[in-house]
C-alpha positions as CSV (number, residue, x, y, z in Angstrom):
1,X,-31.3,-14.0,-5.0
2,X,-27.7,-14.3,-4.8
3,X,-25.8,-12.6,-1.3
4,X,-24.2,-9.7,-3.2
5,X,-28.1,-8.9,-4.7
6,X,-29.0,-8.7,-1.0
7,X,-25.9,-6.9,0.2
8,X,-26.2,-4.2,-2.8
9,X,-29.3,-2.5,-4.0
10,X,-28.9,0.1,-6.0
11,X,-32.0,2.9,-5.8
12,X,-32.8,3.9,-9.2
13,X,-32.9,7.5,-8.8
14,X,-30.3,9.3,-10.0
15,X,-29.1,12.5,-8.6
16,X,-27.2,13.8,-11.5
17,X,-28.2,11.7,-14.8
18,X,-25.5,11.6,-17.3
19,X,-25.2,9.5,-19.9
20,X,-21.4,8.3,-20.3
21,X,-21.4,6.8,-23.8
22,X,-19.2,7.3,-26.3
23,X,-20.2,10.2,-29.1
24,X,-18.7,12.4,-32.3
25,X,-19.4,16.0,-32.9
26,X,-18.0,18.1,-35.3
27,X,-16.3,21.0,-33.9
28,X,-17.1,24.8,-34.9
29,X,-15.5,28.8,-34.5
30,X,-12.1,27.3,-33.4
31,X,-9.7,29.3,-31.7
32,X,-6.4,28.7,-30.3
33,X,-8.0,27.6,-27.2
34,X,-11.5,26.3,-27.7
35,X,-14.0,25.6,-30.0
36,X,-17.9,25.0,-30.1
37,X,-20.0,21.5,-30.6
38,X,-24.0,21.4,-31.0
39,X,-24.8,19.7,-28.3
40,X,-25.9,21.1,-24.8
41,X,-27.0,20.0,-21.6
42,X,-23.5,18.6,-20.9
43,X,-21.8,18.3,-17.7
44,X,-18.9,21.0,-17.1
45,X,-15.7,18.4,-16.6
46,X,-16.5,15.9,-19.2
47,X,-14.0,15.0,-21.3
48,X,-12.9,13.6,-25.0
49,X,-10.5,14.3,-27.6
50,X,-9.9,16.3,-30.8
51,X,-9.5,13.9,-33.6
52,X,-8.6,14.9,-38.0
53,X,-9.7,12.9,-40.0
54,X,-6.9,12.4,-43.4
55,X,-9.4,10.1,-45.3
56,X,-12.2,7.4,-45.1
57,X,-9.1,5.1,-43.1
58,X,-6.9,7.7,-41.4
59,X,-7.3,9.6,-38.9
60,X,-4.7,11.2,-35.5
61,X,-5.4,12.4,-32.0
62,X,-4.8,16.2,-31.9
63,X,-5.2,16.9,-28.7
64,X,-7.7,16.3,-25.2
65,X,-10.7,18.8,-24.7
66,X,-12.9,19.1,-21.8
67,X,-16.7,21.1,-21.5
68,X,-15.7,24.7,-20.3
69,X,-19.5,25.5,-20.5
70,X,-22.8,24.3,-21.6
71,X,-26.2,25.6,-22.5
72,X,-29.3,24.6,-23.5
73,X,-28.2,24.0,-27.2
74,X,-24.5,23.6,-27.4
75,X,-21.1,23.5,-25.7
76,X,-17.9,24.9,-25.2
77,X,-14.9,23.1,-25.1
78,X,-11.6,24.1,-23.9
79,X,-8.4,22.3,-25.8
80,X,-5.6,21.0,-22.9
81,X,-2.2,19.5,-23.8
82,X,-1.7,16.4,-21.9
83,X,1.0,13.6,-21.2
84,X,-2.0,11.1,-21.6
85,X,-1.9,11.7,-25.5
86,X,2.2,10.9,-25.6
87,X,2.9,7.3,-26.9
88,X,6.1,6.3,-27.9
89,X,4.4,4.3,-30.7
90,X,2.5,6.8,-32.3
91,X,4.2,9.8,-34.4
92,X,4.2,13.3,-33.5
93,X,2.2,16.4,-35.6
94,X,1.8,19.4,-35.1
95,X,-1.7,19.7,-36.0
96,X,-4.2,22.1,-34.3
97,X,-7.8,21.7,-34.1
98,X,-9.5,23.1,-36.9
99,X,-13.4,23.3,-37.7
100,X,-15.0,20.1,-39.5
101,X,-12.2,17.9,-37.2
102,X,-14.5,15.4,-34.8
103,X,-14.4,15.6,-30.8
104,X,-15.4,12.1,-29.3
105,X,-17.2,12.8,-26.0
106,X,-16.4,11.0,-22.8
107,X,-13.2,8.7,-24.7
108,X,-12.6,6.0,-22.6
109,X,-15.1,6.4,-19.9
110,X,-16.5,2.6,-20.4
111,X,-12.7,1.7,-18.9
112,X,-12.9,2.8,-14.9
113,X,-11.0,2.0,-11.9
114,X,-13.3,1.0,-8.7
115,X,-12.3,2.0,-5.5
116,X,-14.6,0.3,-2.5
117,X,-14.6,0.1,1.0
118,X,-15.5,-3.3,0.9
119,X,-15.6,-6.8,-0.6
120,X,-19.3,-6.9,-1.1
121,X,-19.3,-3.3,-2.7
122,X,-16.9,-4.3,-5.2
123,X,-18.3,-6.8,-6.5
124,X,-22.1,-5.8,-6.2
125,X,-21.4,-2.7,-8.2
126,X,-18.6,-4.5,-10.8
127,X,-21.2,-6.8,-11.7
128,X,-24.4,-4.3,-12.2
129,X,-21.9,-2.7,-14.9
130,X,-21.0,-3.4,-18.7
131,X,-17.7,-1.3,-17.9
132,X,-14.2,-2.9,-18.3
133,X,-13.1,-2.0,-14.6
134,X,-9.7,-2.2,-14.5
135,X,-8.5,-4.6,-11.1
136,X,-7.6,-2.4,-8.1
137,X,-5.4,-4.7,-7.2
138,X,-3.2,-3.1,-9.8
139,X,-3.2,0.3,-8.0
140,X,-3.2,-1.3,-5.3
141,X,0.3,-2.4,-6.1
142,X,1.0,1.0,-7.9
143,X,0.8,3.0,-4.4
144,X,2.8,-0.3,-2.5
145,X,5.5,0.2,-5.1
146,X,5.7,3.7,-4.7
147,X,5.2,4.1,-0.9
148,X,1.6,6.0,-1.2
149,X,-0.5,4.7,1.4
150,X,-2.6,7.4,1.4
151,X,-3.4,8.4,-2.2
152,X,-3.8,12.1,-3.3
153,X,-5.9,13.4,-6.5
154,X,-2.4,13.4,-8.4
155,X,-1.7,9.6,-7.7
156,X,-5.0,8.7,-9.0
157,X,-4.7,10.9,-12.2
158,X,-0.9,9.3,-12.8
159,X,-2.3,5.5,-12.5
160,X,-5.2,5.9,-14.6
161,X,-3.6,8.1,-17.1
162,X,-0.3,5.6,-17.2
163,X,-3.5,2.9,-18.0
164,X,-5.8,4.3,-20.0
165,X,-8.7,4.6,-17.9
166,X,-11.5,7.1,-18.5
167,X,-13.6,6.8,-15.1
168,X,-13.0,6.8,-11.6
169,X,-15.9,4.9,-10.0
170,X,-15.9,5.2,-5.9
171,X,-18.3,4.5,-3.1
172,X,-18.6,6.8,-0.4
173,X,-21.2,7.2,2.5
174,X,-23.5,4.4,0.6
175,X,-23.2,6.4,-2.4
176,X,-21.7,6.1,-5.8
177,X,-19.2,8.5,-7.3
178,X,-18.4,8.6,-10.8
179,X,-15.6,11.0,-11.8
180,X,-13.9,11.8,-15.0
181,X,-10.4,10.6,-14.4
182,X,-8.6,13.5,-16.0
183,X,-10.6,16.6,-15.0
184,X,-11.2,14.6,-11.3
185,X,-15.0,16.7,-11.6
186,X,-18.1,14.1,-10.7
187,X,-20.4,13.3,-13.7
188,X,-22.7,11.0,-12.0
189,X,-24.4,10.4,-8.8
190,X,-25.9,7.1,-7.4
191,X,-27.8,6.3,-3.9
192,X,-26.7,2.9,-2.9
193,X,-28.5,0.5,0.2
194,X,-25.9,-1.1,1.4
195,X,-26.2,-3.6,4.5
196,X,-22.5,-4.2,5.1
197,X,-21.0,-0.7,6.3
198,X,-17.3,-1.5,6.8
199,X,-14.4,0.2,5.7
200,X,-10.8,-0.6,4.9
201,X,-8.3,1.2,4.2
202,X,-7.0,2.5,1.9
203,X,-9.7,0.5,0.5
204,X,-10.8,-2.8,-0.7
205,X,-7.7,-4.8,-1.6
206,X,-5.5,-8.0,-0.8
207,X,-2.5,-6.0,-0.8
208,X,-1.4,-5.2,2.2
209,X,1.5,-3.0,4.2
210,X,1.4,-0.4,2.1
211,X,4.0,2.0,3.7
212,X,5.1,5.7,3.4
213,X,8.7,6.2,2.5
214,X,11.1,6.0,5.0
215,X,12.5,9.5,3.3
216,X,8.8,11.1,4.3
217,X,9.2,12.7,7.2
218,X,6.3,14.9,6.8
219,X,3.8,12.4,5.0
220,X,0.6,10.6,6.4
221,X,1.1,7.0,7.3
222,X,-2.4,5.7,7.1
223,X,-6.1,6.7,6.3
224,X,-7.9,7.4,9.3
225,X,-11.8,7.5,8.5
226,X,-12.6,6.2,4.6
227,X,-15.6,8.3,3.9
228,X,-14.1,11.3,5.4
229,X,-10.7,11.1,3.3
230,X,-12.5,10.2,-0.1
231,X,-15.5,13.2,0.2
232,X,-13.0,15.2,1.1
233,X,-10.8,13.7,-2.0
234,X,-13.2,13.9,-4.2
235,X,-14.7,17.7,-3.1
236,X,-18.4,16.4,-2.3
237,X,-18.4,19.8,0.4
238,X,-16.5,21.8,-2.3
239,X,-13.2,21.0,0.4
240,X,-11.0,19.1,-2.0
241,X,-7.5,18.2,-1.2
């Protein structure tokens, strides 16, 4: 058994089971604002997009949609105009979501950014995952660029939106997070044994001296306690920042 197998067991128990595949549903009773899919049990902060179909071939993103509500049979979904939809490269409409048009459940969740507070971590969870986890190296450099060393909720959203990535998966407190990276809510819970408990900050990275602006009088300079910033980041008390 290799040294991350022994440094990272994962305890196969979940403690909110989600599955975060892809799907299509047909959308239903469209209004301006929402519309209805048949399919329930879904998690309140999952996300997707509205897609029309034109023919066999062609087809546009609408618009993004996220579960408002959910019951034992179907959901609700609530439409929300976003920035993350805006390409340069791809023409404007000004279609609205209409019933028969398809809404493709968790879009882009296979494509995450991992935040860790450790080597071992890392690459004990990066490697018991098919997902395309996109290197935090890179937002690393995105908050050393931009003078963040503490990152808020909005500097996540901005890199991962700027990037095309779905899922924010974190480890706090030997446990695994995963959040939708638009909504920020949690879809998934993991328990985690972990034998090596250190933390750095502002997580695992090589990058280093990542400073606040010399304009920011009022700003923090440094994380103090990992687990304490990211549950309260991430609202695990309901005490989001």
């Amino acid at each position: 058994m290799t040294k991350i197998l022994l440094t990272l067991l994962f305890v196969f128990t979940s403690i909110n089971a989600i599955n975060l595949n892809e799907h299509k549903y047909t959308i239903e009773k469209v209004t301006d604002n929402e519309a209805i899919i048949h399919k329930g049990k879904l998690t309140v902060g999952q996300s997707g997009i509205i897609v029309h179909n034109f023919s066999k071939n062609k087809s546009i993103i609408i618009t993004k949609a996220i579960v408002k509500s959910s019951s034992e049979n179907s959901s609700i979904l609530e439409f929300v105009q976003s920035d993350i939809l805006k390409q340069d490269s791809v023409v404007n409409t000004n279609l609205n979501p209409k019933n028969g048009d398809d809404f493709i459940l968790n879009n882009l969740y296979k494509v995450s950014l991992l935040i860790t507070p450790n080597y071992d971590a890392y690459k004990g969870i990066s490697r018991s995952y098919s997902n395309n986890f996109i290197d935090s190296e890179l937002f690393a450099a995105y908050l050393k660029i931009n003078n963040l060393p503490v990152p808020n909720m909005e500097d996540f959203q901005d890199f991962m939106s700027k990037n095309n990535i779905g899922t924010l998966y974190i480890v706090i407190n030997k446990k695994l997070y995963i959040l939708d990276s638009f909504t920020f809510k949690i879809l998934h819970t993991r328990d985690l044994k972990l034998s090596n408990n250190k933390t750095s900050v502002p997580f695992f990275t090589n990058i280093k001296d990542i400073k606040i602006s010399a304009f920011n009088w009022f700003g923090q300079e440094k994380i103090e306690d990992y687990n304490k910033y990211y549950s309260k980041l991430i609202g695990i008390n309901h005490d989001r920042k």
